[in-house]
Residue frames relative to the residue before (quaternion, step in Angstrom):
aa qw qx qy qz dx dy dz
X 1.0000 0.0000 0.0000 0.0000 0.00 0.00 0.00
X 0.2458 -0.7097 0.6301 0.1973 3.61 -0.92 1.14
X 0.5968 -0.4853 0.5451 0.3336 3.56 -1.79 0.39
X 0.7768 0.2267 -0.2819 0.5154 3.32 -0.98 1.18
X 0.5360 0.6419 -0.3399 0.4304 3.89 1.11 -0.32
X 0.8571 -0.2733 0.2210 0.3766 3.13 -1.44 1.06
X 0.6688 0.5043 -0.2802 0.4689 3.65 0.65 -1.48
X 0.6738 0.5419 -0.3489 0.3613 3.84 0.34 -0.44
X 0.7930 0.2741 -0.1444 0.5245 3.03 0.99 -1.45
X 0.3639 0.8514 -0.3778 -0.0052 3.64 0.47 0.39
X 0.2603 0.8222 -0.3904 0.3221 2.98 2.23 0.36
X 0.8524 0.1695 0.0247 0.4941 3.85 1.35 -0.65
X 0.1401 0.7609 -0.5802 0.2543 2.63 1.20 1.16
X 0.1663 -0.8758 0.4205 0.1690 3.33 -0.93 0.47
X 0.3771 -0.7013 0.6022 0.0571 3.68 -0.51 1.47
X 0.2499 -0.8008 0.5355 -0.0981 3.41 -0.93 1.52
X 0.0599 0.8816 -0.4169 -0.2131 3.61 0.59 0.35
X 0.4467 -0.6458 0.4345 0.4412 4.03 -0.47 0.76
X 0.2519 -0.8279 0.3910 0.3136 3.27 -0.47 0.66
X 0.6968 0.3004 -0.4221 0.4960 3.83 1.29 0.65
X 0.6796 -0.6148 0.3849 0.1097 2.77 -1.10 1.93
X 0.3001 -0.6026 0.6838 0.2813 4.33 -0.90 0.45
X 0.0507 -0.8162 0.5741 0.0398 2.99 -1.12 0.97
X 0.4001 -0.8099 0.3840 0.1910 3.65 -0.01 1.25
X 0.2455 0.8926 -0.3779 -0.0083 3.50 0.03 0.97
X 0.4611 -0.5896 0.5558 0.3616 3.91 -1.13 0.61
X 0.4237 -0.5277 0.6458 0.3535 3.26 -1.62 0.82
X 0.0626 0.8277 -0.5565 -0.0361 3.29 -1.47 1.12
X 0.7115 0.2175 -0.3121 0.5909 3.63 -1.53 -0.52
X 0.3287 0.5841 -0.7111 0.2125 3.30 -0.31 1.07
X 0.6880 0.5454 -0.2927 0.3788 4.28 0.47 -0.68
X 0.8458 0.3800 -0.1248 0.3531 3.13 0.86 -1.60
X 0.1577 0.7373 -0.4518 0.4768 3.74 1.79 0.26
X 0.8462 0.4858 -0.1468 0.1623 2.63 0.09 -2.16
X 0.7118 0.5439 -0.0947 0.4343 3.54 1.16 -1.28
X 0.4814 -0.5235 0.5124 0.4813 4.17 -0.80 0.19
X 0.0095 0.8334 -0.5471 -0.0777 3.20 -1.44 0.79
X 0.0647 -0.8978 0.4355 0.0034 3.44 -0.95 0.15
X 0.1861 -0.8087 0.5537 -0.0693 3.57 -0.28 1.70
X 0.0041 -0.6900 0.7238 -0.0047 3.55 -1.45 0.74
X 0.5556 -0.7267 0.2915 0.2799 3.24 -0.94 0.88
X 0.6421 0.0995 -0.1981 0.7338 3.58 1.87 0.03
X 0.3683 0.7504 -0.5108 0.2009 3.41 -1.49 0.41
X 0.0054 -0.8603 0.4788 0.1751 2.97 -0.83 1.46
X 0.6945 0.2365 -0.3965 0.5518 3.51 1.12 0.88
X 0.1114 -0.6281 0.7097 0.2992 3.91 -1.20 0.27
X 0.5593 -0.5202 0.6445 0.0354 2.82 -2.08 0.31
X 0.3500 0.7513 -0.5148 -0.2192 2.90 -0.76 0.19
X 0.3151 -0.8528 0.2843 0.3042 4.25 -0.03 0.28
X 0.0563 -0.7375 0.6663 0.0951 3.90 -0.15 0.91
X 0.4220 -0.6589 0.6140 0.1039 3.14 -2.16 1.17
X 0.7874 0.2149 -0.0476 0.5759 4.02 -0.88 -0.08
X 0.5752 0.4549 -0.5316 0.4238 4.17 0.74 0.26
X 0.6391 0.5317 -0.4314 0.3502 3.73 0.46 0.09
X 0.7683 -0.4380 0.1649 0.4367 3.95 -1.10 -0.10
X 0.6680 0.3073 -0.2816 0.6165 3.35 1.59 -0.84
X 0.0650 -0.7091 0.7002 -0.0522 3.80 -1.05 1.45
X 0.3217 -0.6802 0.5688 0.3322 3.35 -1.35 0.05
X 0.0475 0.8489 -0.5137 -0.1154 3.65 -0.25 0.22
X 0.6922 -0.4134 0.3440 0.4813 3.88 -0.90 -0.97
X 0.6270 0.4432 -0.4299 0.4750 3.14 1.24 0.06
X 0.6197 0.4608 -0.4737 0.4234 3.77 0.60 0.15
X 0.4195 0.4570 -0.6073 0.4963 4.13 1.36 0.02
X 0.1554 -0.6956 0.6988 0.0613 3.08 -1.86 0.85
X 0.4957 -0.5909 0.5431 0.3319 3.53 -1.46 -0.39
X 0.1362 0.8930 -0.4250 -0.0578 3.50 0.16 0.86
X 0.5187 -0.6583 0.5093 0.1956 3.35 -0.60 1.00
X 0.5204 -0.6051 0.4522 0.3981 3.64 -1.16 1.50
X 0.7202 0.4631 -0.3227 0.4034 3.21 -1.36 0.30
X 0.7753 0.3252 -0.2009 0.5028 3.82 0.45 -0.63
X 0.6263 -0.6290 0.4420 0.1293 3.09 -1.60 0.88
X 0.3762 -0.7236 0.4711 0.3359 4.04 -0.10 1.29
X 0.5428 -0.6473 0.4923 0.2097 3.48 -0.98 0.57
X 0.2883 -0.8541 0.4321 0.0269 3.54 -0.31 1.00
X 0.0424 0.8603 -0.4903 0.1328 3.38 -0.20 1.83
X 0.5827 -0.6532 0.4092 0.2577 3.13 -1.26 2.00
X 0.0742 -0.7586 0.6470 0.0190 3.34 -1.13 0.68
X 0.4230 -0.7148 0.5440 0.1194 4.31 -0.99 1.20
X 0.2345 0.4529 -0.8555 -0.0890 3.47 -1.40 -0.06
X 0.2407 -0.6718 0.6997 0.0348 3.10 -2.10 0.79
X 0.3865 -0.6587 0.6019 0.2333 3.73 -1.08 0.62
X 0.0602 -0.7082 0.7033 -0.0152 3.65 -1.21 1.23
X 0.0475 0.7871 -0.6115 0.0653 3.32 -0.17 1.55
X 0.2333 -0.6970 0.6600 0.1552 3.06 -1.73 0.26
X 0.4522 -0.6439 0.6046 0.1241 3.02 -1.32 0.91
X 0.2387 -0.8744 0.3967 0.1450 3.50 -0.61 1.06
X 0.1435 0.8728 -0.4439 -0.1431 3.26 -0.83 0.70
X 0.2804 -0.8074 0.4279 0.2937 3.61 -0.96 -0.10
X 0.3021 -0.6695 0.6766 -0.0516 2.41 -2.02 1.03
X 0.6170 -0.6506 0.3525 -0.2680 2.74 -1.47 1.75
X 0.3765 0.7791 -0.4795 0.1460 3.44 -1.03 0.28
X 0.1285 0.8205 -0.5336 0.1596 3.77 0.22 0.45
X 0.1903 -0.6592 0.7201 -0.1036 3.61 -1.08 1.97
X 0.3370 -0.6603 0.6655 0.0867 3.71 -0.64 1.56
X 0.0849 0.6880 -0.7192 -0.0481 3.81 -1.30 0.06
X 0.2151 -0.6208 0.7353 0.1666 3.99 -1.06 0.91
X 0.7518 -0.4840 0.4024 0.1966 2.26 -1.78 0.81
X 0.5920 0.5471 -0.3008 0.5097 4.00 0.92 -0.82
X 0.5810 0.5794 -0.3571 0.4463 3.64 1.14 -0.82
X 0.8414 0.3065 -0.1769 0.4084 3.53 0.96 -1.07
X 0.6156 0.4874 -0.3623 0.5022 3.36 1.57 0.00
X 0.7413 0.3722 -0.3699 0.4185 3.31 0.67 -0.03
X 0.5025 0.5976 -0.4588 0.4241 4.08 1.37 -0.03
X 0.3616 -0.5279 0.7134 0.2856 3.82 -1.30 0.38
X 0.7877 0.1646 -0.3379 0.4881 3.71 -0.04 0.12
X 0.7045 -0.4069 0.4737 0.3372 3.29 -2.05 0.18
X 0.1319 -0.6811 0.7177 0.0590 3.63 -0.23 1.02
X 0.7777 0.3701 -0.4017 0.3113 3.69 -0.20 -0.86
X 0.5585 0.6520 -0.3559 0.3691 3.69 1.38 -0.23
X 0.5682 0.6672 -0.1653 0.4524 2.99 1.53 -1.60
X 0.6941 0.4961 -0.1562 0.4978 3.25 0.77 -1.28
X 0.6581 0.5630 -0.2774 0.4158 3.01 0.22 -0.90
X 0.6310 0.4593 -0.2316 0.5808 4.06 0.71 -1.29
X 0.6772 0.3490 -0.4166 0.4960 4.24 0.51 -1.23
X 0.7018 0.4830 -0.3705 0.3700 3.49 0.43 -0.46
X 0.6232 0.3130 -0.3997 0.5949 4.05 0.79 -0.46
X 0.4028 0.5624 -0.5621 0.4534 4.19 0.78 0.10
X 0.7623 0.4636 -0.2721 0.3604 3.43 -0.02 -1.53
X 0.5538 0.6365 -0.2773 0.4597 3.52 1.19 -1.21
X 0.6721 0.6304 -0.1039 0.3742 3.48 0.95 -1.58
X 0.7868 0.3382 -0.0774 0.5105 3.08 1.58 -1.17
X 0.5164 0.4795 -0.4842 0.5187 3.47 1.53 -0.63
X 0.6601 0.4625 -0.4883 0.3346 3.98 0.36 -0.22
X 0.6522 0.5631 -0.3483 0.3691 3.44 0.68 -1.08
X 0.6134 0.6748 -0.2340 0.3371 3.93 1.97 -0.43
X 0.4541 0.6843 -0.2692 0.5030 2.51 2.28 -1.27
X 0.7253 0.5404 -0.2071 0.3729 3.39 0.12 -1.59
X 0.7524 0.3065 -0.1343 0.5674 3.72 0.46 -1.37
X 0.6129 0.3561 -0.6085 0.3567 3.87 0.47 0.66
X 0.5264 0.5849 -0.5166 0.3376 3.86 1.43 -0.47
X 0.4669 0.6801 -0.4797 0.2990 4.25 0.88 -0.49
X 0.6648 0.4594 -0.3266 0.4902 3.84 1.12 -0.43
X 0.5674 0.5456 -0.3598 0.5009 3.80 1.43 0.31
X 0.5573 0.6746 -0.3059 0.3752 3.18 0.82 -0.38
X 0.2427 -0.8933 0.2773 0.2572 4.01 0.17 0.91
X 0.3575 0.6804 -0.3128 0.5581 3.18 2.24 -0.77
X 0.2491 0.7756 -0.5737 0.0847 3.79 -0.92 1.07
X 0.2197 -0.7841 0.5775 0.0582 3.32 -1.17 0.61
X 0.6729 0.4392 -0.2286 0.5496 4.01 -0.98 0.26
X 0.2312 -0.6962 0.6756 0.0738 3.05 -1.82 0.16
X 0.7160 -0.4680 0.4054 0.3224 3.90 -1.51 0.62
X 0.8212 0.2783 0.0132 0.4979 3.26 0.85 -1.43
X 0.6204 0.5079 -0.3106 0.5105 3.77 1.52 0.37
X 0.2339 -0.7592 0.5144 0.3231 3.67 -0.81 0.51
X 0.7556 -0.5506 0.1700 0.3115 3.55 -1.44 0.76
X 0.1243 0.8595 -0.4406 -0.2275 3.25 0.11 0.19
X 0.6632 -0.2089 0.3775 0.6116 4.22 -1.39 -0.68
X 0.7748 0.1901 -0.4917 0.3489 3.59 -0.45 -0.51
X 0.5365 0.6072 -0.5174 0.2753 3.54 0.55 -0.34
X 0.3744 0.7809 -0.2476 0.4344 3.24 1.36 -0.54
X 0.7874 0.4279 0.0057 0.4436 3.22 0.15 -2.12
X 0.6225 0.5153 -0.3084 0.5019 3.62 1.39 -0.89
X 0.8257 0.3253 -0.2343 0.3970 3.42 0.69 -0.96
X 0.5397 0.5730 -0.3707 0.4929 3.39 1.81 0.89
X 0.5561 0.4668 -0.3328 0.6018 3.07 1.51 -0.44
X 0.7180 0.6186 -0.2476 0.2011 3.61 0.61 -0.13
X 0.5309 0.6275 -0.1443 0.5510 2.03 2.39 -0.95
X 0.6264 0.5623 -0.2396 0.4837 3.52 0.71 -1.58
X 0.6584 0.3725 -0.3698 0.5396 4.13 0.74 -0.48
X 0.6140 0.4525 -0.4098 0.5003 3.54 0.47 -0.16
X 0.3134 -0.7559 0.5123 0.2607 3.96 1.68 -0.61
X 0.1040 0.8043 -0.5603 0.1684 3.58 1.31 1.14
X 0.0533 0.7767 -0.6099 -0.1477 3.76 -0.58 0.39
X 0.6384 0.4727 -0.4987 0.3468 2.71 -1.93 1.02
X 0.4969 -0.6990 0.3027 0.4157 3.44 -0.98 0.16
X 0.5398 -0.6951 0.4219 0.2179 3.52 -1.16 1.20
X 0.0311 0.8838 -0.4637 -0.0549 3.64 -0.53 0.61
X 0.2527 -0.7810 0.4894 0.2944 3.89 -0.42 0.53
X 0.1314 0.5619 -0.7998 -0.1654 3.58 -1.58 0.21
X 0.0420 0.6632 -0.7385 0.1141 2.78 -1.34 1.35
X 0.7192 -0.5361 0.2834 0.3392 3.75 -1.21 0.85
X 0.6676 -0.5253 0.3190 0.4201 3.50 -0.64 0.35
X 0.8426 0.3101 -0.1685 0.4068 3.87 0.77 -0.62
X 0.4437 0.6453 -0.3845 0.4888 2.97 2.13 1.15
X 0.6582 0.3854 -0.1830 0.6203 2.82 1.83 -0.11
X 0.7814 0.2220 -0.1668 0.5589 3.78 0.74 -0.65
X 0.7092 0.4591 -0.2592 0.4680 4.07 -1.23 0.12
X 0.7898 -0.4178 0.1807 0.4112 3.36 -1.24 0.56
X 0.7935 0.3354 -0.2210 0.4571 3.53 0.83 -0.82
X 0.5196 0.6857 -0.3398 0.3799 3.43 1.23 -0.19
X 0.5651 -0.6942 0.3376 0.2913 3.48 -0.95 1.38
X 0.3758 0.6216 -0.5328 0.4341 4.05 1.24 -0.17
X 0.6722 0.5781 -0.2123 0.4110 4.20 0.70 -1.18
X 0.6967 0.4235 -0.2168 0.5369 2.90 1.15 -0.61
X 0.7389 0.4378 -0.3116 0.4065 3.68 1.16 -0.80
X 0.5011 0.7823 -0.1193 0.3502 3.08 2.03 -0.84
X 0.8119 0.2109 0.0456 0.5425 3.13 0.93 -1.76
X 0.5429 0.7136 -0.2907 0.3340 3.48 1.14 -0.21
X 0.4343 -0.7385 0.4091 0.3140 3.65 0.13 0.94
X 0.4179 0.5135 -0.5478 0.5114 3.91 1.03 -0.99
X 0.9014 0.1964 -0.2625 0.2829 3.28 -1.25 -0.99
X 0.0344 0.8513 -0.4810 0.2069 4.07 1.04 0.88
X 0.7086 0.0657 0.0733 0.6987 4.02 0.14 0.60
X 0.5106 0.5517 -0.5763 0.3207 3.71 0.58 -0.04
X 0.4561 -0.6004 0.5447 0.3671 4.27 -0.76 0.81
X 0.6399 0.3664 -0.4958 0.4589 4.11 0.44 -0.58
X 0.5013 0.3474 -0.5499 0.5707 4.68 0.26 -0.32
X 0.8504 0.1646 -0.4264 0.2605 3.30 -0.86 -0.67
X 0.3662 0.7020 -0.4089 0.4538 3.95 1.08 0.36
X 0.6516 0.5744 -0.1256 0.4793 3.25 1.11 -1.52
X 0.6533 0.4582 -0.3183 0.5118 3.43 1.01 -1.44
X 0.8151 0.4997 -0.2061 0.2084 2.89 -0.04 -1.49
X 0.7365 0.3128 -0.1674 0.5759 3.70 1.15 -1.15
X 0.2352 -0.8574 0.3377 0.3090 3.33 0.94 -1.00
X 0.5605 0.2064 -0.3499 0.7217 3.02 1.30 1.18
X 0.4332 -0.6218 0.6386 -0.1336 3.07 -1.93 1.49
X 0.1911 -0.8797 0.3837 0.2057 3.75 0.32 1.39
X 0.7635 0.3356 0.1363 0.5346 2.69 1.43 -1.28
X 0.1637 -0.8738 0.4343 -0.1453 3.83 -0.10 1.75
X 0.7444 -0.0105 0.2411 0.6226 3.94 -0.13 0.42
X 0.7259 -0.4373 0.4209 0.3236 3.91 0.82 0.35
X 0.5215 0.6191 -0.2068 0.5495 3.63 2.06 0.01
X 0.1514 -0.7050 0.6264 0.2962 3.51 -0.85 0.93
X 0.2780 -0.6798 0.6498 0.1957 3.26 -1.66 0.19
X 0.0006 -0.7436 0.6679 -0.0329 2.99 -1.30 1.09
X 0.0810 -0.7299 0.6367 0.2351 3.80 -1.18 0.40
X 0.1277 0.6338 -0.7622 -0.0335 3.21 -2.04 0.33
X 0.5048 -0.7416 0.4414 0.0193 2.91 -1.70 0.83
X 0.3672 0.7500 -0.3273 0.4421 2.85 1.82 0.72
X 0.3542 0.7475 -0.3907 0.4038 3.64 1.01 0.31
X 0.2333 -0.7121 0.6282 0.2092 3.86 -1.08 0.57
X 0.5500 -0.6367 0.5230 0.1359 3.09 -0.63 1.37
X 0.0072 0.7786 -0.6268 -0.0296 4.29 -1.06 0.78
X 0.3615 -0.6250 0.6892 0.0606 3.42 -1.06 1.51
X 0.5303 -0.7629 0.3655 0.0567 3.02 -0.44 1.88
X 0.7176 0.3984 -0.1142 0.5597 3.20 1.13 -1.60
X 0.4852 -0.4573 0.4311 0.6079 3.89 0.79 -0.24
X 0.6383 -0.3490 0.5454 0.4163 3.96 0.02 -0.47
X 0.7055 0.5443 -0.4092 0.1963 3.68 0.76 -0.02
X 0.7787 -0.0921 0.0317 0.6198 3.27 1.81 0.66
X 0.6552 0.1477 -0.3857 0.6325 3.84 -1.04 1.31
X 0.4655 -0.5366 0.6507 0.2682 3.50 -1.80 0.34
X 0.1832 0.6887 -0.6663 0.2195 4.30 0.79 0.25
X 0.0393 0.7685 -0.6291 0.1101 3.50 -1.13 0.96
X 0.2122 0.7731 -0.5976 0.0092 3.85 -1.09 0.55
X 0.4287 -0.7270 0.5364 0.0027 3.26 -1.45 0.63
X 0.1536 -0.8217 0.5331 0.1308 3.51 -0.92 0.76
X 0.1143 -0.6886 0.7159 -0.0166 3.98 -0.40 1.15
X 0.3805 -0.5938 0.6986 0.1208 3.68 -1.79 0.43
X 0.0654 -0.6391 0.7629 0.0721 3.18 -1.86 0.48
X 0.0908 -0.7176 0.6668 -0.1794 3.48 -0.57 1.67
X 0.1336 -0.5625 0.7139 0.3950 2.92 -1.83 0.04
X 0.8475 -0.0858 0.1034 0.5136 4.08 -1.32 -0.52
X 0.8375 0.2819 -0.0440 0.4660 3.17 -0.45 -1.88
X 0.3909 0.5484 -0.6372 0.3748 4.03 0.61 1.21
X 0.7903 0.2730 -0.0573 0.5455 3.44 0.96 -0.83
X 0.0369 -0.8048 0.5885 0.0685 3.15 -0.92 0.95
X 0.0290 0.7665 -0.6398 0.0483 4.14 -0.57 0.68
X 0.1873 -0.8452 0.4893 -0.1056 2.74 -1.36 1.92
X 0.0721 0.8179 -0.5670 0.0659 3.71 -0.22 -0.17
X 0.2954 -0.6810 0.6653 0.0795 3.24 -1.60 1.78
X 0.6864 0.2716 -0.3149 0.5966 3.86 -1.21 1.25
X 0.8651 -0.2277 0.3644 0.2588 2.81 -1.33 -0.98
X 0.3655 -0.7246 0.4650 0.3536 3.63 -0.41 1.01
X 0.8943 0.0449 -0.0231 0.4446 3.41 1.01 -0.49
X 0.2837 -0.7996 0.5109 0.1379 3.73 -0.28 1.28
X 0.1031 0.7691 -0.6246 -0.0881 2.91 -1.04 0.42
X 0.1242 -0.8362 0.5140 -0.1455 3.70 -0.52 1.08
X 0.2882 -0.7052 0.6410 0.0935 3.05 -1.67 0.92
X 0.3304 0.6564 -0.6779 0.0170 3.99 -1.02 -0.44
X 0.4358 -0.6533 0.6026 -0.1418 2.76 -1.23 1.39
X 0.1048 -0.8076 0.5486 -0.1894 3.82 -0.38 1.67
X 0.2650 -0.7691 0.5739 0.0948 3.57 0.77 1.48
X 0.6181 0.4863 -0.5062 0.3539 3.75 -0.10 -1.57
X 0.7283 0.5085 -0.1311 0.4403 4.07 0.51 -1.46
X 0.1661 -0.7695 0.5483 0.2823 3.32 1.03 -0.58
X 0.7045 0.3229 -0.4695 0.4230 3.79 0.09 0.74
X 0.5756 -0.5910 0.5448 0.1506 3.03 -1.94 -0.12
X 0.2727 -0.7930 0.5373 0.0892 3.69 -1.05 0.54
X 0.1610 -0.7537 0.6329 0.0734 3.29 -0.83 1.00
X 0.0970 -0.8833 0.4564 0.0458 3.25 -0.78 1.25
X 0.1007 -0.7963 0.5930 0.0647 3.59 0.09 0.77
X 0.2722 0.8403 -0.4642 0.0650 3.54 -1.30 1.16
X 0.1618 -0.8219 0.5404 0.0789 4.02 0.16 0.38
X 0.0230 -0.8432 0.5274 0.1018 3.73 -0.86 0.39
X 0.2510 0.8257 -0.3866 0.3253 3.34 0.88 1.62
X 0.2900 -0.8074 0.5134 -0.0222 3.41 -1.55 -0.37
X 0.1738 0.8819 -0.4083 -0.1589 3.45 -0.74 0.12
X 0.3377 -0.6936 0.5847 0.2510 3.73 -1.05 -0.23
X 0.2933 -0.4775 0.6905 0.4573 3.24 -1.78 -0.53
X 0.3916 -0.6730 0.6229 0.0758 3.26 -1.65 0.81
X 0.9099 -0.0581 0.0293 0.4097 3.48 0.84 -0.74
X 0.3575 -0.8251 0.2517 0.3579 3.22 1.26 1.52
X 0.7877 0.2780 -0.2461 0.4917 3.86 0.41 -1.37
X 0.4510 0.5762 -0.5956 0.3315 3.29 0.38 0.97
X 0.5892 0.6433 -0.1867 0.4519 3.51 1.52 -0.59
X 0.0061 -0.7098 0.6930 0.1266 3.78 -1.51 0.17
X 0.0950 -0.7276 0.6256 0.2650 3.26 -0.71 0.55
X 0.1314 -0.7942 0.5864 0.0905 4.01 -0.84 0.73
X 0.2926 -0.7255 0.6127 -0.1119 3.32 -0.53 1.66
X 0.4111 0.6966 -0.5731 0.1314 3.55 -1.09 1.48
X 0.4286 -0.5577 0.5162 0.4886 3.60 -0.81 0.23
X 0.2820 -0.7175 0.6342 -0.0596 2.49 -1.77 0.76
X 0.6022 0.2807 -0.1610 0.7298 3.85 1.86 -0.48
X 0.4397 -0.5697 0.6716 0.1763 3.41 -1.45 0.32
């Protein structure tokens, strides 16, 4: 420290606070958009009822040719009930009173938003752990994603006669990074002069694959390949669905948000809660897509 320097006068230094706050957010409501939903204002299970997804279906091979005189053959046909069992889920961020009288910004605002985020995402987890139920699969543990994987779990879909449009959420490095299917559309020579590579280059993300929306979220449990007993090998399982594979329900509100207020403590409580659920509704409506994602 030099005489006369900063150190001397530090009675006034002056501390500037920005006056908008970083807010640290998860990518959410990205899963549950996607899927068929269905709210009742109480309820502790929903229902929902699919026709022809069970063992007895009716298809074109039960229309016959029937000759005058004879009796059409009579063919068993299922609806089945896909219920969910509701639960809730939680979250509650306390703030004292000193916390907010002594911050230059709105803490209880702040809070308040990271906390319906988290909400936002613990749903989008529900939804993207049911993609490992799904029996229709594509990819591999130890392979990165590529376009035909893509195509496989469209072609997989359409034989099952999924309608609607098909959409992926798949984790963020199923789609970006060495193993991520953007590399593959990117650097592959097939797609040379194709307008979706130079899409890729340029923006670095590709909405729309093989006829597939893409979507990423980070809501995904992560699988140590080897069990954890050695290397860092890692893969992940995302889904390709259209709507009515998944069905996600919830009685009230999809999302509470609340206040109560505990004088004795001086502070306040933000409560964030949802009392919901989901299923798969119609299995071949579904892909699960399976890829590493760590080396």
């Amino acid at each position: 420290m030099a005489t006369g320097d900063s150190g001397n006068y530090a009675g006034a230094l002056l501390e500037v606070i920005e006056a908008e706050a970083i807010l640290k957010f998860s990518e959410a409501s990205v899963s549950v958009p996607l899927v068929r939903q269905k709210s009742e204002p109480k309820a502790d299970q929903i229902t929902f009822i699919a026709y022809n997804a069970g063992s007895n279906q009716v298809t074109s091979a039960d229309v016959a040719n029937t000759a005058e005189g004879t009796v059409t053959p009579s063919t068993a046909l299922d609806s089945e009930k896909k219920t969910i069992t509701l639960d809730m889920q939680s979250v509650m961020l306390p703030i004292y009173d000193e916390a907010k009288l002594s911050n230059a910004d709105d803490v209880y605002a702040h809070a308040g938003a990271l906390a319906g985020n988290a909400m936002a995402s613990k749903l989008d987890s529900i939804v993207n752990a049911l993609y490992d139920g799904f029996s229709g699969a594509v990819g591999a543990n130890n392979s990165a994603l590529t376009v035909d994987n893509l195509f496989d779990a469209l072609a997989k879909l359409k034989q099952n006669s999924a309608p609607g449009q098909p959409n992926a959420v798949l984790e963020p490095r199923q789609i970006w990074g060495t193993y991520g299917v953007h590399n593959d559309l990117v650097t592959s020579a097939v797609f040379a002069g194709a307008g979706v590579q130079d899409e890729g280059a340029r923006t670095g993300f590709v909405s729309k694959i093989a006829g597939i929306n893409m979507y990423s979220s980070p809501e995904f449990t992560i699988t140590d390949n080897d069990g954890g007993s050695s290397g860092t090998a890692s893969s992940v399982k995302g889904g390709i669905f259209v709507q009515d594979a998944i069905g996600f329900g919830y009685a009230g509100e999809m999302m509470r948000i609340e206040e109560y207020r505990e004088g004795s403590f001086l502070r306040s409580n933000i409560v964030v809660s949802s009392f919901c659920g989901a299923t798969e509704i119609v299995d071949g409506y579904g892909v699960e897509v399976l890829s590493q994602i760590i080396a």
